[in-house]
C-alpha positions in Angstrom: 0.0 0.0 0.0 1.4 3.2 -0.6 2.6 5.7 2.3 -0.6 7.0 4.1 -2.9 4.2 3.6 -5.2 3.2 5.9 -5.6 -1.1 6.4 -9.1 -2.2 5.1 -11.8 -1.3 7.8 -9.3 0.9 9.3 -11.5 3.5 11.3 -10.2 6.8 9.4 -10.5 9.0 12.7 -7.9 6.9 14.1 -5.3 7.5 11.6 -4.8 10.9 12.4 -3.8 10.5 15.9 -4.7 12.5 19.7 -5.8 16.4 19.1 -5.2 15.5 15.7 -8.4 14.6 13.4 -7.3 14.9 10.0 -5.1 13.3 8.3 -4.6 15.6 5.3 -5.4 19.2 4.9 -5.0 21.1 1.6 -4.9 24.9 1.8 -4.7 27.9 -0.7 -7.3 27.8 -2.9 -11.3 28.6 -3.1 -12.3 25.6 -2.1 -13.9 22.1 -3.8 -15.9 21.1 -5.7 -13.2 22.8 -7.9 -15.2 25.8 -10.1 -12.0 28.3 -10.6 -9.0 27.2 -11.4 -5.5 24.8 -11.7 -5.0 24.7 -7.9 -8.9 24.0 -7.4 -8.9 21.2 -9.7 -6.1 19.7 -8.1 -8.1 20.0 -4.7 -11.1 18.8 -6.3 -9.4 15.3 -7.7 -7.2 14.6 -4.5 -10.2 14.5 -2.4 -11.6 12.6 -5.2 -8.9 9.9 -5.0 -7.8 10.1 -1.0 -11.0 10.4 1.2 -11.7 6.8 1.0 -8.8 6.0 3.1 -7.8 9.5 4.8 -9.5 12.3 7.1 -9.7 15.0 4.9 -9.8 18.9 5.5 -10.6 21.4 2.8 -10.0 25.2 3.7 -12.4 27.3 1.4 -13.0 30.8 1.3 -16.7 32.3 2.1 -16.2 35.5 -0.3 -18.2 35.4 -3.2 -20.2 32.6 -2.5 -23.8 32.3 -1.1 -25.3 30.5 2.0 -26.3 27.6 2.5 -22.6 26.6 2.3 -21.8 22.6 2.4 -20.0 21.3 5.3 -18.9 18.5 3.3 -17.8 17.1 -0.1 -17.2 13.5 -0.5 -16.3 13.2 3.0 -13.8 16.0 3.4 -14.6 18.5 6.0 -14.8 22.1 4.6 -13.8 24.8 7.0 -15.1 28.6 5.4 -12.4 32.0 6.0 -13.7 35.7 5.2 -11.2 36.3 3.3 -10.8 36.2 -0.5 -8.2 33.2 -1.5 -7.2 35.6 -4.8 -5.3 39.3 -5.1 -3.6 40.8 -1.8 -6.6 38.9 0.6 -4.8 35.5 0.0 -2.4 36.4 2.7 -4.4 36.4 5.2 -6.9 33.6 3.9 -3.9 31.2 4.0 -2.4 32.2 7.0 -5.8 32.0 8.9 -6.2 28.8 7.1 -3.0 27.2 8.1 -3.4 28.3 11.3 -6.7 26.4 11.7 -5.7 23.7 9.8 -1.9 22.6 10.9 -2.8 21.7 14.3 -5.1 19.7 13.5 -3.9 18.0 10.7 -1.0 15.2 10.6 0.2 17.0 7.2 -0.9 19.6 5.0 -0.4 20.8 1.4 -0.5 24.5 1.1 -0.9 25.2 -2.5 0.9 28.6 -3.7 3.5 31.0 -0.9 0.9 33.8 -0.7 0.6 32.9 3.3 4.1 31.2 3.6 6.2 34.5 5.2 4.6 33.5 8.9 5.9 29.4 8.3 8.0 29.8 11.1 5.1 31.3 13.5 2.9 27.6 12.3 6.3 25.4 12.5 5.8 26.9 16.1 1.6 26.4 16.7 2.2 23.3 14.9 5.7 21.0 15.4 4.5 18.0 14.4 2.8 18.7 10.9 4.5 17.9 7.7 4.2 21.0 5.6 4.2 20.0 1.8 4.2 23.5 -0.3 3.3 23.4 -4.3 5.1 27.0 -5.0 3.0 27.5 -8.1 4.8 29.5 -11.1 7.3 32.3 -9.6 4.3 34.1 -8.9 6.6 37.5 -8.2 7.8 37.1 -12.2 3.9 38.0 -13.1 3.9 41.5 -14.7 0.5 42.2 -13.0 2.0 42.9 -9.8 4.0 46.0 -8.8 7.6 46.5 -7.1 6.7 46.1 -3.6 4.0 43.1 -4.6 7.1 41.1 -6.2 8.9 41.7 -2.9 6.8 39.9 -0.9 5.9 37.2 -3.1 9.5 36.7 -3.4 10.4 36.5 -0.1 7.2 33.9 0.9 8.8 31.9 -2.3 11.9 32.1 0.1 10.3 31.1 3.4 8.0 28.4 1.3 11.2 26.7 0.4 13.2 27.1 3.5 10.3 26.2 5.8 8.3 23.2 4.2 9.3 20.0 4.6 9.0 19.6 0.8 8.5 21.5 -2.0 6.8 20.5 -5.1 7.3 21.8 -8.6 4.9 21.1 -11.2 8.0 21.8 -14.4 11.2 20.8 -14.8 11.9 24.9 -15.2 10.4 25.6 -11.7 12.4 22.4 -10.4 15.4 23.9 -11.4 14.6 27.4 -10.7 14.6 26.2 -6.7 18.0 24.1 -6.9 19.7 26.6 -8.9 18.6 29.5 -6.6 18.3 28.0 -3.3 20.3 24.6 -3.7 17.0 22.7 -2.6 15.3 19.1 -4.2 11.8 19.5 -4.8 9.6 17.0 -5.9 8.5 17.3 -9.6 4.2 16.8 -9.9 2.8 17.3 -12.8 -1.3 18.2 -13.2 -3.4 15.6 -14.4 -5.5 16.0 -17.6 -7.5 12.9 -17.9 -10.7 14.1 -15.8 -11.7 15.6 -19.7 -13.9 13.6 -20.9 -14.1 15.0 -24.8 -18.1 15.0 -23.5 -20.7 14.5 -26.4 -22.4 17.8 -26.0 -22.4 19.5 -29.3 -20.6 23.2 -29.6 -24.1 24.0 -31.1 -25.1 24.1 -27.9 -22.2 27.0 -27.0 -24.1 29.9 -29.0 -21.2 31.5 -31.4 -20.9 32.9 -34.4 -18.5 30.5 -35.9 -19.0 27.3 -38.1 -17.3 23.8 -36.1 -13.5 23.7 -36.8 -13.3 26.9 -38.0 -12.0 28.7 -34.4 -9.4 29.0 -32.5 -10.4 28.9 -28.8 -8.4 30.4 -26.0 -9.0 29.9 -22.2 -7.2 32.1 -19.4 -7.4 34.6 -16.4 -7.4 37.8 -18.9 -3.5 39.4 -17.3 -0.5 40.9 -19.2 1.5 37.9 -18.7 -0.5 35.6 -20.6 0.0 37.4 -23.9 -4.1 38.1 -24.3 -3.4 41.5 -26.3 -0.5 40.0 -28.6 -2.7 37.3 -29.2 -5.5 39.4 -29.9 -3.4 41.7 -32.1 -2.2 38.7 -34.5 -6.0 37.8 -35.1 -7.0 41.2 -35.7 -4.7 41.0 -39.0 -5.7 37.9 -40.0 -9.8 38.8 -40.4 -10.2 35.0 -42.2 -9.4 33.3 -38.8 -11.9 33.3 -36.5 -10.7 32.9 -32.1 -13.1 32.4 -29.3 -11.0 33.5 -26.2 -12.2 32.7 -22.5 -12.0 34.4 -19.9 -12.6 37.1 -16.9 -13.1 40.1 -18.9 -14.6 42.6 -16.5 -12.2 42.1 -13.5 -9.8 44.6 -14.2 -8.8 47.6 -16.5 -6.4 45.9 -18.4 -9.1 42.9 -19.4 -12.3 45.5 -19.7 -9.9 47.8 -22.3 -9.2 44.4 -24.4 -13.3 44.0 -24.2 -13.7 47.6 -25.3 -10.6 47.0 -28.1 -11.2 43.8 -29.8 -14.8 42.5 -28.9 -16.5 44.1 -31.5 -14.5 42.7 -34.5 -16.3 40.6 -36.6 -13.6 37.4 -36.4 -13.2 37.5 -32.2 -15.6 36.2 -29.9 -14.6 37.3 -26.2 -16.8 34.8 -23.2 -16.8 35.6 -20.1 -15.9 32.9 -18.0 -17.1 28.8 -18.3 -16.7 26.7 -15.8 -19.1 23.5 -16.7 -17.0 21.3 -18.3 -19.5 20.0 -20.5 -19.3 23.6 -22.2 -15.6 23.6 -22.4 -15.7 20.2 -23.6 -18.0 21.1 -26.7 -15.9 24.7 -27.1 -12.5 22.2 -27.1 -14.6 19.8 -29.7 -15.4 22.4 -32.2 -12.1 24.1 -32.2 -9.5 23.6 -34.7 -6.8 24.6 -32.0 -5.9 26.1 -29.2 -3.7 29.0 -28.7 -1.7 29.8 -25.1 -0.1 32.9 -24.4 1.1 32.4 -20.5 5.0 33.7 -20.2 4.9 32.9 -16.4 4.1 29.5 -14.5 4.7 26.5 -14.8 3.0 23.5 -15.6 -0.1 25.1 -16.8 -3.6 23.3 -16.4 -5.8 25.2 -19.1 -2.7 23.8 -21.8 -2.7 19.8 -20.2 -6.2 20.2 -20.2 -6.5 21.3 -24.0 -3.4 18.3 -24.8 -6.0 15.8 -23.4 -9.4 17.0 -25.1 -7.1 16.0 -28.1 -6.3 19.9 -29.5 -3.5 21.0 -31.6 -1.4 23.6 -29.7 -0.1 26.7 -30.3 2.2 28.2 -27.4 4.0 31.3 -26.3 7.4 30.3 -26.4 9.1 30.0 -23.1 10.7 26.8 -21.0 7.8 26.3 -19.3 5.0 25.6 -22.2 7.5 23.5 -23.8 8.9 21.4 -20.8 4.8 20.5 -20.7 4.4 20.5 -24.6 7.9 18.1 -24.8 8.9 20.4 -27.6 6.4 19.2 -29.8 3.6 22.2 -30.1 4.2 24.9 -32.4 5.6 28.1 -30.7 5.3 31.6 -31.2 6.9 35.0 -29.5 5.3 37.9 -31.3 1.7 39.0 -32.9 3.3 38.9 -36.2 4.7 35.3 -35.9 1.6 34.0 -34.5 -0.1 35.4 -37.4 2.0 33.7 -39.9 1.5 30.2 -38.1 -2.5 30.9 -38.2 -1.9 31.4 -42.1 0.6 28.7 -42.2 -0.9 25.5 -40.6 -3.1 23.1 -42.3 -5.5 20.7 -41.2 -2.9 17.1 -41.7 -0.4 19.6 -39.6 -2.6 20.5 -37.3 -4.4 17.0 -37.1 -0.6 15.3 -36.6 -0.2 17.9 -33.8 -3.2 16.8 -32.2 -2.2 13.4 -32.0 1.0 14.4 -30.7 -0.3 16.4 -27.5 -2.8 13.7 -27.2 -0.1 11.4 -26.3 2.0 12.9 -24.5 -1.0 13.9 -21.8 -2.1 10.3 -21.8 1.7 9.2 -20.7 2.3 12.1 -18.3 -0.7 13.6 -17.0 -2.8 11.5 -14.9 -4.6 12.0 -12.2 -4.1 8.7 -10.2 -0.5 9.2 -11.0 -0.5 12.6 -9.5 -2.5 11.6 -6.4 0.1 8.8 -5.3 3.2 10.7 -6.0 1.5 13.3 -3.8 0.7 11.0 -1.1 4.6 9.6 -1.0 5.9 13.5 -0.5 2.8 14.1 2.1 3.6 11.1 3.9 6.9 9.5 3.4 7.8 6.2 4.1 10.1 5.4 7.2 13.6 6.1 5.9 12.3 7.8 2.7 
């Protein structure tokens, strides 16, 4: 059995231990079912796969959501903070939440550094907890945030890495980017992809303008770092190719100016955001391919999600998209050149791609894959 696992007909509240009633408690995100983003779909299919054998506590956040709230989702106890788990209010959410959650807990995965500068002060509250830390992407690289925001997210990066008992990277560049600048192992963990089902719900059922296979369909939080204007610009000037982009369009300035910009042209489609998968299935269905502009991260989900529903890929070219893509997606670094590719590409190149990515997410990201490797750094066997 792997580390962590209770015997058959094991009582669960046992496991845990005195004062201590949960065995696992995941922290950092908005909560499960998982309706937002990478992080919450990774809390989402761990509870999925480990409440069966493990006392589970999920920390969610209250903002934004409306009463009657569940105290329970597949047998994981939720626990509700005030605060919002996005944007400056994630400090506090996580620290509140680890300092609910660590004492109680035999380990717990804290996913992102936003609440990781006051480690030491829940190494203290808590002695015995392994802490397990997923930094996320070099969240202070993000151009969205200003001088003194990188400063702090820098420096919780720093106390993530010197205060967890293990650090997971979901990329090979993030893996190196903690030896290389801290001269610390982390655990490599890839997302999983293979909770897409490539459901049978037609994209006729997603009103849009556009004819099936004609689009290319684009799915991200609407920042500078993902390239959404660049990759808006390179469609403007190619009228005969049609995009459909995702995403949160009136939460800021900088995404209600690229509303105001490009939404009216006759080739771009701009949706706010989807978040029942049988929509996004039928979008991913009728799309010809899928375009990614994020320039900071790691592994990200929205791309392994797009490799499994079977899509041709076209990334922004940095380490990151092609450590996931294994080299094999077709890359681009400007408007111009992405407009070239969109001219370029024809279906048998854009077919052969698809089989490609399809491939390499049934080899490399999977969810049962990712749960154990997760529950071997969470709780390591004797010795390990």
């Amino acid at each position: 059995m792997g580390a962590g696992t209770l015997k058959p007909g094991a009582e669960k509240a046992g496991a845990a231990g005195p004062g201590r009633p949960f065995d696992l408690a995941i922290v950092g995100t908005v909560g499960v079912p998982g309706r937002y983003g990478g992080f919450e779909t990774l809390a989402d299919q761990l509870t999925q796969r480990l409440h069966h054998d493990l006392r589970l506590l999920v920390c969610c956040t209250r903002a934004g959501r409306q009463p009657p709230l569940p105290e329970s989702y597949l047998g994981a106890s939720l626990r509700y903070f005030g605060w919002d788990a996005n944007g400056w209010q994630s400090i506090p959410y996580d620290f509140v939440s680890l300092w609910h959650a660590a004492p109680r807990s035999r380990a717990v995965l804290v996913l992102g550094v936003s609440g990781c500068m006051l480690l030491p002060l829940i190494r203290l509250r808590a002695p015995g907890t392994r802490i397990v830390t997923n930094i996320d992407g070099l969240e202070w690289k993000r151009r969205k945030w200003g001088r003194l925001a990188r400063l702090v997210l820098r420096a919780s990066e720093w106390f993530a890495v010197h205060f967890s008992d293990a650090v997971v990277a979901d990329n090979p560049a993030i893996e190196a980017h903690v030896r290389n600048s801290y001269g610390r192992p982390s655990a490599l963990i890839y997302y999983g992809g293979d909770h897409i089902h490539r459901s049978q719900v037609d994209v006729s059922d997603v009103p849009l303008r556009f004819a099936r296979g004609s689009y290319t369909l684009g799915i991200c939080r609407i920042e500078p770092e993902n390239n959404v204007r660049e990759i808006l610009q390179a469609f403007r000037t190619v009228p005969g190719q049609p995009l459909v982009m995702v995403g949160n369009w009136a939460i800021s300035p900088y995404s209600q100016a690229l509303r105001a910009e490009f939404g009216m042209l006759p080739n771009i489609e701009l949706l706010d955001p989807i978040y029942e998968e049988q929509r996004l299935d039928a979008l991913r269905r009728g799309a010809r391919a899928y375009v990614h502009g994020h320039s900071a991260g790691g592994t990200n989900p929205s791309l392994v999600e797009a490799m499994a529903a079977g899509m041709a890929v076209l990334a922004y070219d940095v380490d990151y998209n092609r450590h996931t893509t294994d080299s094999q997606a077709f890359y681009w670094n400007s408007p111009d050149d992405l407009a070239r590719q969109l001219q370029a590409l024809g279906p048998a190149q854009l077919t052969s791609n698809a089989a490609a990515m399809t491939a390499i997410a049934a080899r490399r990201y999977r969810w049962s894959t990712v749960t154990e490797q997760y529950r071997a750094v969470l709780f390591p066997s004797p010795g390990a």
